[in-house]
N, C-alpha and C positions, 0 to 999 in steps of 0.2 A: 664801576657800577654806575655812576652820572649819576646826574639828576632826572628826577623820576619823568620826566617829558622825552627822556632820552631812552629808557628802558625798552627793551626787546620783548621780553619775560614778563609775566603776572608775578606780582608778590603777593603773597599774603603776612600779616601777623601774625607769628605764633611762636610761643614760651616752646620750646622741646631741648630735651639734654641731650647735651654733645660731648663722649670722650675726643681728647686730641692729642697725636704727636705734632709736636716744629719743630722744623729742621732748619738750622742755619745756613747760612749765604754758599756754604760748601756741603748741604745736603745731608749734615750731620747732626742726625736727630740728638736736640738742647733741651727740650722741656716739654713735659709730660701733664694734662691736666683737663676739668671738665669744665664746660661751661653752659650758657643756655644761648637759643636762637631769640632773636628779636623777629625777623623776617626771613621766610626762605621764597625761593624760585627756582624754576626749574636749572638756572644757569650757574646759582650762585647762593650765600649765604651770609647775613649778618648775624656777626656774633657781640653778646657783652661777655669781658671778660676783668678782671682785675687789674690785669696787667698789658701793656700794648708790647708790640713785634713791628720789626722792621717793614717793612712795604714790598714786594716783591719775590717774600719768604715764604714756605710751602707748609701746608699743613697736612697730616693724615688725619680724618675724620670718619667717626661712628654717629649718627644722628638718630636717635628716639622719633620716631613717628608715629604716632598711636602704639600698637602694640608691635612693628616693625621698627629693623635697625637697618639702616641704610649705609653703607660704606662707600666713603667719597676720597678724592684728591682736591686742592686746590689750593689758589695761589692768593695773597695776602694783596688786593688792590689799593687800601688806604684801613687808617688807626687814625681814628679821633678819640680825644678824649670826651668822656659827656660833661653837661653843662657843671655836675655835682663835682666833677674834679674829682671822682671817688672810683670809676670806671671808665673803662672804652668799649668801642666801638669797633668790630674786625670786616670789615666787607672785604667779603672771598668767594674769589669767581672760580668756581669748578672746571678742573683742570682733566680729569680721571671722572666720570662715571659711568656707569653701567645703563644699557638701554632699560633693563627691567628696574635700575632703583631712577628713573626719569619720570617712569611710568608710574613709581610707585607716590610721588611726588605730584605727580598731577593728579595721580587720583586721593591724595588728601586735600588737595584743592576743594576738591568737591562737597570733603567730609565736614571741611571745617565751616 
């Protein structure tokens, strides 16, 4: 995901719920749970979550977008922890999605 002079994609800001599976390093779905977005883009997603995940680990993702659930793949770039030591940080660049839920992304771009 780089640093933000390095970015491809617009991000914006936005709180929205995310169910997810992860699947371990052999693609064997380990842990099941929801969390919320900090920032989405068209390419990719941060997440805070409780708990961190290896780097390079896959997620299945449902994202809340307004009154739309968008259904993604992606793969786990980097896990920070935040400064509170109490949470992380997932940035996850979209591996799997659909031209219509890209679309449907840009056009909350606009909503929000």
């Amino acid at each position: 995901m780089g640093e933000i002079k390095d970015r491809k994609f617009k991000r914006i800001e936005s709180l929205n719920l995310v169910t997810f599976t992860h699947y371990d390093s052999e693609m064997n779905p380990d842990y099941e749970g929801a969390a919320r977005t900090l920032d989405i883009s068209e390419n990719g997603i941060l997440l805070e979550f409780f708990r961190d995940f290896p780097d390079g680990t896959f997620m299945d993702m449902e994202v809340a977008l307004h009154d739309t659930i968008i259904k993604v793949k992606g793969r786990i770039v980097r896990c920070t922890k935040q400064e509170t030591g109490e949470k992380f940080n997932l940035g996850i660049q979209f591996t799997e999605i659909s031209n219509e839920n890209r679309e449907l992304i840009k056009n909350f771009f606009s909503s929000e």
